[in-house]
Every structure is written in structure tokens, then in C-alpha cells.
C-alpha positions in Angstrom: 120.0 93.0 115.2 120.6 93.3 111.2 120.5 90.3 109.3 124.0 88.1 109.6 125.2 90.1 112.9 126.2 92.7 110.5 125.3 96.0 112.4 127.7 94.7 115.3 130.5 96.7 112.7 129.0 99.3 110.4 130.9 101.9 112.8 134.3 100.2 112.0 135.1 102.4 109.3 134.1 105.8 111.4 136.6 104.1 113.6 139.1 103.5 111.4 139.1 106.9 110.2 140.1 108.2 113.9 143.1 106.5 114.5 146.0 109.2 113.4 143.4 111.5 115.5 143.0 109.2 118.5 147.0 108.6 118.3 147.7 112.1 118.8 145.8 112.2 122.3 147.3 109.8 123.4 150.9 111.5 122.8 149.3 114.8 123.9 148.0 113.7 127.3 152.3 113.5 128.3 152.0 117.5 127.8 151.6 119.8 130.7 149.9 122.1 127.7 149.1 122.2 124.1 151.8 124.6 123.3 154.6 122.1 124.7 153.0 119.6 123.1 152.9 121.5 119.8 156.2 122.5 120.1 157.6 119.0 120.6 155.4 117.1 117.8 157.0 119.9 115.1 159.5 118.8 115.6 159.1 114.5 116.4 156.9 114.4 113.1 160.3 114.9 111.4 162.2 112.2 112.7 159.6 109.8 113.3 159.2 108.2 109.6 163.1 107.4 109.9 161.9 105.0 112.5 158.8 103.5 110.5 159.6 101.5 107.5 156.3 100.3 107.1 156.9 96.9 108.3 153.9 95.2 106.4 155.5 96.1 103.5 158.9 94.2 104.3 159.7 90.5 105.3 161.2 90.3 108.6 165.0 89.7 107.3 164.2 93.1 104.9 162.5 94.9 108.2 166.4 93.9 110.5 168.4 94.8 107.5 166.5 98.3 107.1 166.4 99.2 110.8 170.2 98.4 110.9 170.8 100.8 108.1 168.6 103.6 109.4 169.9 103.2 112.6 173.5 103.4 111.3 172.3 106.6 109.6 170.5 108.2 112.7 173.9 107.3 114.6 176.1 109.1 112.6 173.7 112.4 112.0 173.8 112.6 115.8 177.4 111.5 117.1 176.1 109.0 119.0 177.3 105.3 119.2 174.6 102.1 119.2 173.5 100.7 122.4 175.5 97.3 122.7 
């Protein structure tokens, strides 16, 4: 072993770097085949930012207020009314 446990993470940042890989498997293994999948990520990858405010960014009372305003929005694009 390296000197101060080091070596136990010098493949962190390899790691790190496979996440948006690794987190598409995951949402293709729900596919019956790659072109379904491909077909329904086009279009997801659209819609899913709306959803993701990047919530480190904002405190919590920002993150609620943000939601409820993008939620508002997504409501009203699609004729639909909010969950009670």
C-alpha cells in the first residue's frame, strides 16, 4: 500500500469521469433494444434539464420556489393540471 492509504483512490477520478456513461446504462437496460431506447432518450434529453435546477446551486426555499415555477410552466405547455 502507497504511503498515507493513498492508492486506495487514485482510480476516483477514472470513476468520476464515467458517471454520464454509467447513467445511461442504467436507463438503457428498461429498453427491449437500442433503437427504442434511442428513440425515447432524443427525445427525454429535451425535457429533462426542465426538471434539474441544479440543486447545489440553490438553497432549499430557492430549489421549492423554482420547482413550483417550472412545474407551473411544464403544466401549462402540456394541458395538464398538478397532482393535488
Amino acid at each position: 500500500m502507497a504511503a498515507g492509504g493513498a492508492s486506495k483512490y487514485l482510480n476516483n477520478r477514472a470513476e468520476n469521469s464515467h458517471q454520464p456513461t454509467r447513467a445511461r446504462e442504467r436507463a438503457m437496460k428498461r429498453f427491449t433494444s437500442a433503437r427504442h431506447a434511442q428513440r425515447f432518450l432524443s427525445a427525454f434529453s429535451g425535457i429533462s434539464p426542465h426538471f434539474r435546477p441544479g440543486r447545489h446551486w440553490l438553497s432549499a426555499t430557492e430549489y421549492r420556489r423554482e420547482m413550483a415555477g417550472r412545474l407551473t410552466t411544464w403544466n401549462q405547455i402540456t394541458g395538464t393540471a398538478a397532482a393535488a
